[in-house]
Backbone of each chain as ProteinMPNN parsed JSONL, in Angstrom:
{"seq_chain_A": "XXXXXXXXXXXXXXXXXXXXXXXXXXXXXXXXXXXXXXXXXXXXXXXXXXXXXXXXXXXXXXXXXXXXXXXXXXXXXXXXXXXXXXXXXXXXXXXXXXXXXXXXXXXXXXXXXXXXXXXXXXXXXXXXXXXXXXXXXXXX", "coords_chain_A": {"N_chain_A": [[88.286, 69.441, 27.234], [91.803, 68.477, 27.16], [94.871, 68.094, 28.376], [97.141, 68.364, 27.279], [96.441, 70.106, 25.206], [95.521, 72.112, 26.638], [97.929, 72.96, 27.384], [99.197, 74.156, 25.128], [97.453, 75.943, 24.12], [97.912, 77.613, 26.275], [101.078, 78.22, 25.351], [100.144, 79.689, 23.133], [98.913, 82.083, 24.293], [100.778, 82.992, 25.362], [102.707, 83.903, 24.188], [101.464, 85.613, 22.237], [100.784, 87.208, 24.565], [103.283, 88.366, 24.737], [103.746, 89.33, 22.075], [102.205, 91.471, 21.925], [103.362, 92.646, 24.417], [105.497, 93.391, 23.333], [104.901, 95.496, 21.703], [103.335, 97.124, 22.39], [105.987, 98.379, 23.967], [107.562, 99.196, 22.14], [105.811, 101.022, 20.676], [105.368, 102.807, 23.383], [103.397, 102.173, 24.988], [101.751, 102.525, 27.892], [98.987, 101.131, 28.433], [97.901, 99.496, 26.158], [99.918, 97.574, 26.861], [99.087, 96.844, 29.187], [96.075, 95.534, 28.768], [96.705, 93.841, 27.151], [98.206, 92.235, 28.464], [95.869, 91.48, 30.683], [93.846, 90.579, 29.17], [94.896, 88.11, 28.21], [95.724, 86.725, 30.318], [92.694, 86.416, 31.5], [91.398, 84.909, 29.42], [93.069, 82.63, 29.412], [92.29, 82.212, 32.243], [89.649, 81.179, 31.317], [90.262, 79.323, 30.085], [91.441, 77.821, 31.226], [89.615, 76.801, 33.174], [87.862, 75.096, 32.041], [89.186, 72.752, 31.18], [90.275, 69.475, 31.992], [92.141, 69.64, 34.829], [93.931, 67.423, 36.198], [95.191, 67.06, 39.518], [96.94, 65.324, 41.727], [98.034, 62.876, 44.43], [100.961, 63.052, 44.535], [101.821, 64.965, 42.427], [101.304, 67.123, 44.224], [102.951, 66.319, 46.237], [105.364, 66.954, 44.815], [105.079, 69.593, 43.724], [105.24, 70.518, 46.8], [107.994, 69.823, 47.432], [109.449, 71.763, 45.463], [108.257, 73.919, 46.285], [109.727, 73.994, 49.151], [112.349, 73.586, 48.038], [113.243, 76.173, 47.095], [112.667, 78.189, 49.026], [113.941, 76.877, 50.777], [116.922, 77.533, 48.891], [116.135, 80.379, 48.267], [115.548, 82.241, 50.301], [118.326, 82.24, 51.901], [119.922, 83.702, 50.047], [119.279, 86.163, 48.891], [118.607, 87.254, 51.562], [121.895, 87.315, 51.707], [122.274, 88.496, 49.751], [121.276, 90.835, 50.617], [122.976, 91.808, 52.912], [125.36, 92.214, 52.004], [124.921, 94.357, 50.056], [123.886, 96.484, 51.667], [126.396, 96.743, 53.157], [128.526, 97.476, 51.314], [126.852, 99.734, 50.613], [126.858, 101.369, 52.715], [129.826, 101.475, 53.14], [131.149, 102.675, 51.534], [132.035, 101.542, 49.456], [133.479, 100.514, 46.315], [132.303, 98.086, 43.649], [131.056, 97.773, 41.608], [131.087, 99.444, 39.715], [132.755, 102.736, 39.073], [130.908, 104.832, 39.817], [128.268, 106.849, 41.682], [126.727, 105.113, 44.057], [124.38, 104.863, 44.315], [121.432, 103.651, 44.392], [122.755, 101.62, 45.904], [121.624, 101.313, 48.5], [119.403, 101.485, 48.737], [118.298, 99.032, 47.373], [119.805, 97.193, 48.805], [117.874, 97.63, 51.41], [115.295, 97.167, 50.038], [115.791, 94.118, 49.711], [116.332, 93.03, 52.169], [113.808, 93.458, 53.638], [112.116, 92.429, 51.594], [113.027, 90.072, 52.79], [112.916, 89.417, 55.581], [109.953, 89.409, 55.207], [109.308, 87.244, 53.77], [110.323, 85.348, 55.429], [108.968, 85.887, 57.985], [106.5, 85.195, 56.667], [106.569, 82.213, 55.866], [106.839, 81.381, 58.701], [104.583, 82.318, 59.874], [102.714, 80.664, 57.865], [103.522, 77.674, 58.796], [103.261, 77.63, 61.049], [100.263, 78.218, 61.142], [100.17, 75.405, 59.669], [101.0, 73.736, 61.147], [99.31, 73.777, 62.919], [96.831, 73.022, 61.886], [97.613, 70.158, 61.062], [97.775, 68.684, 63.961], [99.714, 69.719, 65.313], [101.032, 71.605, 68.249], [99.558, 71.247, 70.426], [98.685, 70.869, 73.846], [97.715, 68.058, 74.386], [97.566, 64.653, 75.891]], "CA_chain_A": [[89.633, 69.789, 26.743], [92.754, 68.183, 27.458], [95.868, 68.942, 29.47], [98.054, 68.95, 25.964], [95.671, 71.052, 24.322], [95.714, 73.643, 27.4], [99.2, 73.323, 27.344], [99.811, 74.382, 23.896], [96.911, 77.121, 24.297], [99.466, 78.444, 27.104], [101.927, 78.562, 24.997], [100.03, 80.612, 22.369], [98.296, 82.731, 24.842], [102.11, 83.645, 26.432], [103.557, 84.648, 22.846], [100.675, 86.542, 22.032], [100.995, 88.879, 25.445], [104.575, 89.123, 24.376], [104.003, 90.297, 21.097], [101.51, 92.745, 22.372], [103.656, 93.879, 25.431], [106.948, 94.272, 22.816], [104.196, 96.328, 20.309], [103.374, 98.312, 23.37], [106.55, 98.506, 24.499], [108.175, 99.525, 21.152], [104.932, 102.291, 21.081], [105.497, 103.015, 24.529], [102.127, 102.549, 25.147], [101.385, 101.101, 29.066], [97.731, 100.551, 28.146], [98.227, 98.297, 25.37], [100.278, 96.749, 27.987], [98.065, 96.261, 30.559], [95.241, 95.257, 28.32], [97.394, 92.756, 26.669], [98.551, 91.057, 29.525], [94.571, 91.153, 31.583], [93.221, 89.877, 27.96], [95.789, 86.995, 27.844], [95.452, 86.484, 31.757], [91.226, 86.285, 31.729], [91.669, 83.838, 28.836], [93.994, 81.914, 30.525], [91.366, 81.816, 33.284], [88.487, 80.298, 30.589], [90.521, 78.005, 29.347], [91.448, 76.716, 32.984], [87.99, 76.547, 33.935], [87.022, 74.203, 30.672], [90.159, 72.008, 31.547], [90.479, 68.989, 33.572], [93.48, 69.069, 35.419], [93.964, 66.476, 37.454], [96.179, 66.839, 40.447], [97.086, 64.24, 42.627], [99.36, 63.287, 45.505], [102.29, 63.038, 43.901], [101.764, 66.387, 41.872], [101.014, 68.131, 45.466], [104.517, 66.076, 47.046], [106.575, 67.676, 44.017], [105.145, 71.111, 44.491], [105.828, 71.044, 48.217], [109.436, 69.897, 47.682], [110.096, 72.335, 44.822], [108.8, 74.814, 47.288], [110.433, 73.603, 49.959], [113.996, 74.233, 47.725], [112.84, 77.062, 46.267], [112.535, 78.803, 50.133], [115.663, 77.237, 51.325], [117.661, 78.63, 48.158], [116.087, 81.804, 47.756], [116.057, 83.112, 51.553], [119.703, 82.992, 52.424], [120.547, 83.844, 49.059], [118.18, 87.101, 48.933], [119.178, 87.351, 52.77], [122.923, 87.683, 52.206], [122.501, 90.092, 49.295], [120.901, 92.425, 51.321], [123.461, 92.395, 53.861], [126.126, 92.875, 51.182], [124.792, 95.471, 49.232], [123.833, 97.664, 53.156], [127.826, 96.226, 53.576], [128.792, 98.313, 50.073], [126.516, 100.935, 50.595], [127.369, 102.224, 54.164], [130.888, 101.333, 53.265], [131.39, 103.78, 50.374], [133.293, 100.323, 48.829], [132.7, 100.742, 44.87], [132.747, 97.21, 43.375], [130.533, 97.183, 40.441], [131.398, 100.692, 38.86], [133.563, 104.065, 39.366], [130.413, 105.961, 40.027], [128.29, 106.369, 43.242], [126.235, 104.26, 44.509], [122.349, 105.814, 44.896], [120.303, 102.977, 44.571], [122.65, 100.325, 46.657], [121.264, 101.154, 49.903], [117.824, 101.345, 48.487], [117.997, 97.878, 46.867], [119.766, 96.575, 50.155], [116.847, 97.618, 51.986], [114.289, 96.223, 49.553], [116.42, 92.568, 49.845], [116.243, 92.77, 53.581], [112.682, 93.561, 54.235], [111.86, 90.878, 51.271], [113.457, 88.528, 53.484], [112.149, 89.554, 56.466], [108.573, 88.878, 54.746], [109.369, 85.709, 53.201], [110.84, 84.279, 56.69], [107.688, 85.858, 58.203], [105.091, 84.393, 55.597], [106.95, 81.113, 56.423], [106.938, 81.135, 59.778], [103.121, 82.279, 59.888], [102.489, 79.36, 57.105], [104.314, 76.604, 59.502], [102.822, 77.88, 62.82], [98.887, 77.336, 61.004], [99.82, 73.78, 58.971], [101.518, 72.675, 62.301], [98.034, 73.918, 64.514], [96.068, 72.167, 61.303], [97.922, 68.749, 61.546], [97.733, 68.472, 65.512], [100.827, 70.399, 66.183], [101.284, 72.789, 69.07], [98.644, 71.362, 71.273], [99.242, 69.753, 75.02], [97.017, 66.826, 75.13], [98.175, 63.287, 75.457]], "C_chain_A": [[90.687, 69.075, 27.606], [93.826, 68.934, 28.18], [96.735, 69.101, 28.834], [97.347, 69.768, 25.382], [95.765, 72.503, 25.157], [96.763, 74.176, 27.209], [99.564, 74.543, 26.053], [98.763, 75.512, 23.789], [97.334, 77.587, 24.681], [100.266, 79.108, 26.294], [101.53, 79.902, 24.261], [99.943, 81.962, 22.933], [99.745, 83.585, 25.418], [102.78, 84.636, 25.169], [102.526, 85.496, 22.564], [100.99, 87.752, 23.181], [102.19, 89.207, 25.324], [104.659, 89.603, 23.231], [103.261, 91.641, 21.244], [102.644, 93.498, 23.194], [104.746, 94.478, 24.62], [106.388, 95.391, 21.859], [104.444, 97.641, 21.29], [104.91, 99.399, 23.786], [107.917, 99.567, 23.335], [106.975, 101.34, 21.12], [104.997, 103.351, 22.317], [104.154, 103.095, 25.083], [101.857, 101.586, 26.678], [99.811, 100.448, 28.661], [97.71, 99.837, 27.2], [98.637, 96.997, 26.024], [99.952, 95.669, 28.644], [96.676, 95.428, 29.82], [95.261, 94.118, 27.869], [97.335, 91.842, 26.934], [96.599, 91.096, 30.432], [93.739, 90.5, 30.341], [93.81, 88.583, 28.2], [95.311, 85.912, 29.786], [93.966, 86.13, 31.57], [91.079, 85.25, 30.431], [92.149, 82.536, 29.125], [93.004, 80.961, 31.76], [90.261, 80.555, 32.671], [88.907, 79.472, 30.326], [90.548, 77.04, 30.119], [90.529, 75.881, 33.213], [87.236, 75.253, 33.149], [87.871, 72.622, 30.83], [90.179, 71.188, 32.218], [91.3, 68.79, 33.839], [93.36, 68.304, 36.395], [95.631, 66.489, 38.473], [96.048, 66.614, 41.6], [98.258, 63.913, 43.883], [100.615, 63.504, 45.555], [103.017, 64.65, 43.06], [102.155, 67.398, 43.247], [102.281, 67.79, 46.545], [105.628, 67.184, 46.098], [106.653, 68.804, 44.37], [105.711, 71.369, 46.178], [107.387, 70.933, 48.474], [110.183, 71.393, 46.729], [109.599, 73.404, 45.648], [109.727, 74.934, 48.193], [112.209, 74.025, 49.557], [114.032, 75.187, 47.366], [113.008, 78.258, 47.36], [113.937, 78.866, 50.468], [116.826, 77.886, 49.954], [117.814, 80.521, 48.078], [116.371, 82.727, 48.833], [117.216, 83.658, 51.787], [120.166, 83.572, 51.258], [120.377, 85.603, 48.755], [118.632, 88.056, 50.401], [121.019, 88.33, 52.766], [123.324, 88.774, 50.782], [122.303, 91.171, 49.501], [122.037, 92.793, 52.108], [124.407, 92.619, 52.947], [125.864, 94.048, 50.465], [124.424, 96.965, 50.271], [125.418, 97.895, 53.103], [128.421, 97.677, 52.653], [128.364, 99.82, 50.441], [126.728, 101.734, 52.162], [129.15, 102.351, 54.068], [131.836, 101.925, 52.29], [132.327, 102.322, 49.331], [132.628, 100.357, 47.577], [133.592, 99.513, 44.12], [132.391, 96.955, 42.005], [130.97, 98.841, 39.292], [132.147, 101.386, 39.497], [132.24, 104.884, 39.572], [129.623, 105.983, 41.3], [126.953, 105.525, 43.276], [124.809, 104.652, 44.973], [121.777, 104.68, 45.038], [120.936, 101.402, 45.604], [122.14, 100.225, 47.958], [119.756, 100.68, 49.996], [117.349, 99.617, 48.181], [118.183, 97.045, 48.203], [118.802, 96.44, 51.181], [115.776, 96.759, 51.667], [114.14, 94.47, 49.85], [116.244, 92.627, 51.257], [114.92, 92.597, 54.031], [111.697, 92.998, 53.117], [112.146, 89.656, 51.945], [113.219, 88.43, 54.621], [110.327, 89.023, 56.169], [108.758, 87.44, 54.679], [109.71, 84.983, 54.659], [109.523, 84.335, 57.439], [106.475, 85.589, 57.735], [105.428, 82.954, 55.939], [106.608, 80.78, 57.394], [105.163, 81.234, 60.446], [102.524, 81.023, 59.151], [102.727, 78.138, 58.132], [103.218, 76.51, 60.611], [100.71, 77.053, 62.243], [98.852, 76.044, 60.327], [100.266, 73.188, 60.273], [100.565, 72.473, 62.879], [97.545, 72.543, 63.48], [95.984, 71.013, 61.388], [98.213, 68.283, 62.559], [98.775, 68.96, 66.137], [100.142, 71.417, 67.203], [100.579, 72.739, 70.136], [99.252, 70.325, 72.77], [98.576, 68.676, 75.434], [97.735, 65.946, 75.071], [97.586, 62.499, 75.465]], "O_chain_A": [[90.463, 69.066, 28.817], [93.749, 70.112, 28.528], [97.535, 69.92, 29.285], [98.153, 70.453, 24.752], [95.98, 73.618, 24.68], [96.937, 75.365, 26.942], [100.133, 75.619, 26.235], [99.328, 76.393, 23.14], [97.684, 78.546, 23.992], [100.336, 80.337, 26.315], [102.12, 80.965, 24.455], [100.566, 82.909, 22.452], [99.66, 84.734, 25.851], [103.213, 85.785, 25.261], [103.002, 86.612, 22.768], [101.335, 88.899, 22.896], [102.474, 90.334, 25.731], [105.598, 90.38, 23.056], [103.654, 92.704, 20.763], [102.955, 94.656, 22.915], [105.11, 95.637, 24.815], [107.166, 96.142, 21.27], [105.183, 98.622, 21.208], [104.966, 100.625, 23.875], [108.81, 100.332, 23.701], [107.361, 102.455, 21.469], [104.711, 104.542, 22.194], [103.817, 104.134, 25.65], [101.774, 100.358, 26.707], [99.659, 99.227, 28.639], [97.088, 98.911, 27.721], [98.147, 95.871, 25.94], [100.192, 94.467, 28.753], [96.246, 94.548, 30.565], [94.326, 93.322, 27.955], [96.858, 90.828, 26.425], [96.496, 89.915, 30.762], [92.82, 89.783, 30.735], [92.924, 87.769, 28.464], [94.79, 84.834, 30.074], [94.055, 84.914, 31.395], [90.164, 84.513, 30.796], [91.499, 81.496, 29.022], [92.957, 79.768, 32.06], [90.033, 79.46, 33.185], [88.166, 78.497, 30.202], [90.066, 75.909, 30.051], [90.525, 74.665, 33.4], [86.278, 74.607, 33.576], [87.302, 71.548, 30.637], [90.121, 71.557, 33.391], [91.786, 67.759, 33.375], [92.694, 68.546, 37.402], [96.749, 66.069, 38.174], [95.394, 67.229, 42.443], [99.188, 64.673, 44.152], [101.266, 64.046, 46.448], [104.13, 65.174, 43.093], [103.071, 68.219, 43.277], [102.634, 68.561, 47.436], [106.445, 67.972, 46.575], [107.568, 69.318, 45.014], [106.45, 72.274, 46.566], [108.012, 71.579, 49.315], [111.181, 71.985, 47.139], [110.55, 74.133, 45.931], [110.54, 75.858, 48.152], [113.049, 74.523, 50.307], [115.208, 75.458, 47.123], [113.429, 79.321, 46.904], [114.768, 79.772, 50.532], [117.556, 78.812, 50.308], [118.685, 81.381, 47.954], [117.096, 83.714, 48.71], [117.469, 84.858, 51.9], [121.197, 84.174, 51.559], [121.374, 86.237, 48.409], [118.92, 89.253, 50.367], [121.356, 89.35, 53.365], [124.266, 89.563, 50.713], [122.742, 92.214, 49.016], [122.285, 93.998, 52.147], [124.434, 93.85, 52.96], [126.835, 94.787, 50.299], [124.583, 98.129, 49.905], [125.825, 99.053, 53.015], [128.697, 98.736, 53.216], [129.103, 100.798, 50.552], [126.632, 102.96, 52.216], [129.752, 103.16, 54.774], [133.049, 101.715, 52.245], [133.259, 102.583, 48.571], [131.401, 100.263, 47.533], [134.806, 99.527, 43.917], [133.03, 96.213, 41.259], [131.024, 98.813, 38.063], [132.446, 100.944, 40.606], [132.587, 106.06, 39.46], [130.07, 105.239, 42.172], [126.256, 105.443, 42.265], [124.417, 104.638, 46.14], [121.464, 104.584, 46.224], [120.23, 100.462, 45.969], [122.183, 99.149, 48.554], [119.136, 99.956, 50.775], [116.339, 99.079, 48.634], [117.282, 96.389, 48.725], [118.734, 95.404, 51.843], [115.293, 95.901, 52.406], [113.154, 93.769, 50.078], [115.635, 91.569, 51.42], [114.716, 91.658, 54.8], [110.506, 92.991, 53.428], [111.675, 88.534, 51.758], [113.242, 87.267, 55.023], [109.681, 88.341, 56.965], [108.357, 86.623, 55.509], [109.168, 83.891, 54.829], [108.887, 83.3, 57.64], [105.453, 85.756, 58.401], [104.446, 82.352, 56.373], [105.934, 79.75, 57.361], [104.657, 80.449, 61.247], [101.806, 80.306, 59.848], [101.669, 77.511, 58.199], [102.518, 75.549, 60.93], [100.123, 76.05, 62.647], [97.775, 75.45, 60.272], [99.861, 72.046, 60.493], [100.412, 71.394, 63.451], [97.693, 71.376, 63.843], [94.929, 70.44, 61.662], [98.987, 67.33, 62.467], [98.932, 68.777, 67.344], [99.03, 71.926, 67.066], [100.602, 73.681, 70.928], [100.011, 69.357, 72.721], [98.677, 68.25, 76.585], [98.692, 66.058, 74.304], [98.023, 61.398, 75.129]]}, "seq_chain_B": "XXXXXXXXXXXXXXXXXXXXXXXXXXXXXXXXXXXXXXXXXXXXXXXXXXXXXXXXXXXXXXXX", "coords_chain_B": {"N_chain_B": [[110.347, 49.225, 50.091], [108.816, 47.289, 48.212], [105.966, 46.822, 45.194], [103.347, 45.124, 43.793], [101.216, 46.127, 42.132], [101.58, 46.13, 39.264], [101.397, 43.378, 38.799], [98.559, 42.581, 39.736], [97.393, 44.422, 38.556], [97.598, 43.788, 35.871], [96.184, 41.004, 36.196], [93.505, 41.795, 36.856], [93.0, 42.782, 34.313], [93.67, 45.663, 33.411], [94.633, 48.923, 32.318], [97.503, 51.072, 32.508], [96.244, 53.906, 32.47], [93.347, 52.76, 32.836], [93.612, 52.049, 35.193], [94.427, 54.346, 36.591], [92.704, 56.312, 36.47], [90.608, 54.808, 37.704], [91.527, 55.251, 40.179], [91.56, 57.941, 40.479], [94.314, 59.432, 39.618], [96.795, 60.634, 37.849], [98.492, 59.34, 35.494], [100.789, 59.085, 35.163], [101.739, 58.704, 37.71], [100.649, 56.42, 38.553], [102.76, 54.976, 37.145], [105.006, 55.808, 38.117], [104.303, 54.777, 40.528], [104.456, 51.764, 40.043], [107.193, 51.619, 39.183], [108.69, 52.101, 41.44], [109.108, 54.571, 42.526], [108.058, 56.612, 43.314], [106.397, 56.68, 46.674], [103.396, 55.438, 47.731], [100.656, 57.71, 49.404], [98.905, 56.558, 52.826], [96.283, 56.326, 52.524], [95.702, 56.263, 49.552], [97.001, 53.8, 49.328], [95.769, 52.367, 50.512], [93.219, 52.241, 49.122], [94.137, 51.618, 46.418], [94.181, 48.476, 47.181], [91.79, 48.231, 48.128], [90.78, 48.095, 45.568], [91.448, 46.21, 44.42], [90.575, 43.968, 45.777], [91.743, 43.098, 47.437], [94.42, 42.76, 50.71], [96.47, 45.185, 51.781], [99.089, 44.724, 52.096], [99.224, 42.814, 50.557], [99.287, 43.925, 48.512], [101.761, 45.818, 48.884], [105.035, 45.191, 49.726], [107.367, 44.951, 52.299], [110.465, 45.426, 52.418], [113.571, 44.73, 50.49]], "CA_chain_B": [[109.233, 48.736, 50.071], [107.877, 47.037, 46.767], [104.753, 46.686, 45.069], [102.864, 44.279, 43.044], [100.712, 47.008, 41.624], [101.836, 45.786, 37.946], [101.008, 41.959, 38.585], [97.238, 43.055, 40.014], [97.234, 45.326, 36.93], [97.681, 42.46, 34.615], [95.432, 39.823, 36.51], [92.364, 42.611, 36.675], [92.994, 43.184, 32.965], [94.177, 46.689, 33.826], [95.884, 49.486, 31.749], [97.342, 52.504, 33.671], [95.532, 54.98, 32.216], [92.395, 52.525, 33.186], [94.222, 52.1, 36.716], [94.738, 55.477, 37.002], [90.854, 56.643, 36.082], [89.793, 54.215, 38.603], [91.778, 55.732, 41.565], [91.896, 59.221, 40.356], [95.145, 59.763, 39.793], [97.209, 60.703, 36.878], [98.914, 57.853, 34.531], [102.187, 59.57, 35.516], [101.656, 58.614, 39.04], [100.415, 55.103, 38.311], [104.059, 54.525, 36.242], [106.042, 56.119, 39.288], [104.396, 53.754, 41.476], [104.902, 50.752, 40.121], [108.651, 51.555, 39.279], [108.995, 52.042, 42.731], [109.935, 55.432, 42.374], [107.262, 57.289, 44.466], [105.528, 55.844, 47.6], [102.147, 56.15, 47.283], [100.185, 57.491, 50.996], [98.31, 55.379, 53.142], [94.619, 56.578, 51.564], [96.034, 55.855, 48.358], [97.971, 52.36, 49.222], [93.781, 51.352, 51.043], [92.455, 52.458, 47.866], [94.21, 50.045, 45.712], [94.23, 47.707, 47.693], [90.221, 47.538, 47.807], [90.035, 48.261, 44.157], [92.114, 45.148, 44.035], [90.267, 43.233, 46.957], [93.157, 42.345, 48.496], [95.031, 43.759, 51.992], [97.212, 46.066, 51.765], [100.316, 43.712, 52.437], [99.006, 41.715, 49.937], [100.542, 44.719, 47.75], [102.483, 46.509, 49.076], [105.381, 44.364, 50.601], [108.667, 45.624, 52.788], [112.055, 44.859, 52.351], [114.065, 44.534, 49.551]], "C_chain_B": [[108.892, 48.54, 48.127], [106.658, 46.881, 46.548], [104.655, 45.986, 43.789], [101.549, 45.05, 42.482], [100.593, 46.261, 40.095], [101.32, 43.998, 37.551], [99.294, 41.929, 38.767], [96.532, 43.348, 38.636], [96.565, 44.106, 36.09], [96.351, 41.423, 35.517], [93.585, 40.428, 36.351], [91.913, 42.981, 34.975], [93.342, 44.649, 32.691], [94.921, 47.551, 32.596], [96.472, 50.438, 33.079], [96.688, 53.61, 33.913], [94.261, 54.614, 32.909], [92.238, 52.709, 34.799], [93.82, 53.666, 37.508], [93.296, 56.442, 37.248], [90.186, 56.285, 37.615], [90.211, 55.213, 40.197], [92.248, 57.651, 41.858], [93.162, 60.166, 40.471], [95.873, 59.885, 38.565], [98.097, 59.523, 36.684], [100.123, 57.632, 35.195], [102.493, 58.744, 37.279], [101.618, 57.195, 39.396], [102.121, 54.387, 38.177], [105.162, 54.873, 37.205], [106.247, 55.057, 40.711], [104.84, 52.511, 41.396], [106.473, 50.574, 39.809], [109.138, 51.962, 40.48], [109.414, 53.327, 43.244], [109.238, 56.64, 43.186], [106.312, 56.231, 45.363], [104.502, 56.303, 48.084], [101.546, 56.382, 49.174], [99.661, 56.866, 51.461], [97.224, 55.506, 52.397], [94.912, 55.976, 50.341], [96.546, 54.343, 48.072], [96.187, 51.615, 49.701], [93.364, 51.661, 50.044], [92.907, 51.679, 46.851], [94.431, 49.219, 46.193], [92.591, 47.08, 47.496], [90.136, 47.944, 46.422], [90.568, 46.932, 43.887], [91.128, 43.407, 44.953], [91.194, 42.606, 47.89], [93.332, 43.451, 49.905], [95.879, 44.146, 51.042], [98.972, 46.117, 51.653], [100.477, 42.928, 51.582], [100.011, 42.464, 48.46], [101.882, 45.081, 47.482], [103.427, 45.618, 50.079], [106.941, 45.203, 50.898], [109.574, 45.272, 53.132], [112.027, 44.99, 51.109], [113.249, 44.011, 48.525]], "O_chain_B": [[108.795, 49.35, 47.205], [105.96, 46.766, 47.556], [105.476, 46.075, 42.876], [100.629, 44.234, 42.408], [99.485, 45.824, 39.783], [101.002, 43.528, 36.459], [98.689, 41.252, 37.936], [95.634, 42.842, 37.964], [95.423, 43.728, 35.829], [95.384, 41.395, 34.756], [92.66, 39.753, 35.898], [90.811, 43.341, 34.561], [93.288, 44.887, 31.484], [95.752, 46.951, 31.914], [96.04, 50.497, 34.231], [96.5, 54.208, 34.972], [93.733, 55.508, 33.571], [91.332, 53.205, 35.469], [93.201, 53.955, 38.532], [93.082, 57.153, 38.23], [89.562, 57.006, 38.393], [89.425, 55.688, 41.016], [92.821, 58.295, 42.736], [93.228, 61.23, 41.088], [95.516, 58.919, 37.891], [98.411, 58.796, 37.626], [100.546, 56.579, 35.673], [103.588, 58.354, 37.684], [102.313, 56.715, 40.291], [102.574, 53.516, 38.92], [106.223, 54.255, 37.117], [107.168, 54.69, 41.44], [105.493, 51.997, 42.304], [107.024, 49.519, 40.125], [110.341, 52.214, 40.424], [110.038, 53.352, 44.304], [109.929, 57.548, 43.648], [105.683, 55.267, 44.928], [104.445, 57.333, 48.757], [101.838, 55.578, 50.06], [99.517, 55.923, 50.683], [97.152, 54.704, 51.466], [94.208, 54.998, 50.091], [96.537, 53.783, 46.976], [95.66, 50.601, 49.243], [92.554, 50.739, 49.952], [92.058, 50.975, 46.303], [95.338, 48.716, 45.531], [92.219, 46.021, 46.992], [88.956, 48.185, 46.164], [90.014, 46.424, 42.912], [91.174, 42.214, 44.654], [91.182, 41.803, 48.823], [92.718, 44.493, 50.137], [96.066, 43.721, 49.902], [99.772, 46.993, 51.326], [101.51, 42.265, 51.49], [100.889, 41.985, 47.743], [102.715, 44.902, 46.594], [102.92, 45.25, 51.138], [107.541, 45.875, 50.059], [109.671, 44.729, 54.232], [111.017, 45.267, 50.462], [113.731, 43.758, 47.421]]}, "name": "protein", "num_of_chains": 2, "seq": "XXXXXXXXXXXXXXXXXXXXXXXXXXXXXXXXXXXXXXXXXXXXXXXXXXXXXXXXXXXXXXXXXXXXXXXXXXXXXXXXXXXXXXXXXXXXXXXXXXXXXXXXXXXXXXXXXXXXXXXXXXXXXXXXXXXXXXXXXXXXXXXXXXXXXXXXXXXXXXXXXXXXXXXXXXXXXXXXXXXXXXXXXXXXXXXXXXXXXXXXXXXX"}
């Protein structure tokens, strides 16, 4: 199988767990849901597996840059909504409505100690590709 | 840095897709290189180079 043919299996395979999850979702049914989406997902998998993708150095430069912007965007961005929305919520300051404010401290929290992870998944990531590619060591 | 990737091509009898087969690399990648538009790594610049029999210099040349 091809890498247009997977493609376009994708596609089907994506509209299908969305017409399931909106059936479900219209039913209210989570198990439909869930069944939906781990049907569509383990499909997904077979089709992979049958597939030859080929990826090469160029594929594996893109991904590392679109990570690479993907980190520096999302951190400070993620970063300085946490400290705004702690800012708001310790500060009784009501910007987005007239009513109170329950979940901005909660969300502020969540955004902070997401970005605490993400800097620390980074920084763990860095520290073992640096050991991997001869960083960090004192020989000469 | 330029490359003569596309003149090789042609003298080997070459497509990209065939190019691309040979050095395991997608077509896409082939068509980036020779428009100069990604610079391929060293493994990859010694690898066509001996699929070509040539050095490496003989390709891949630097400057303008």
């Amino acid at each position: 199988m091809n890498v247009k043919r997977y493609k376009q299996i994708r596609i089907a395979v994506a509209l299908f767990v969305g017409f399931i999850v909106s059936i479900a979702a219209v039913q209210d049914s989570y198990i439909l849901a869930f069944f939906g989406v781990i049907t569509g997902m383990i499909f997904l998998v077979l089709v992979r597996s049958k597939t030859k993708i080929k990826i090469d150095e160029r594929e594996k430069t893109i991904r590392e840059k679109a990570a690479q912007m993907t980190y520096a965007i999302f951190a400070p961005t993620i970063g300085i909504g946490a400290f705004l929305l702690l800012i708001l919520s310790y500060g009784k300051i009501s910007v987005f409505s007239k009513g109170d404010f329950t979940y901005l401290e909660s969300l502020g929290m969540i955004f902070a100690y997401l970005t605490l992870f993400l800097i620390t998944l980074y920084a763990i990531s860095y520290y073992f590709f640096n050991r991997k590619y001869g960083g960090g060591g004192n020989e000469e | 840095m330029k490359n003569k990737i596309k003149v090789f091509r042609a003298m080997h009898d070459l497509t990209q897709e065939q190019l691309a087969e040979k050095l395991d690399v997608s077509r896409q990648t082939i068509i980036a290189i020779e428009s100069n538009r990604y610079l391929p790594s060293l493994g990859l610049a010694f690898k066509i180079a001996n699929l070509f029999k040539v050095k490496v210099e003989d390709v891949f040349v630097n400057g303008n």
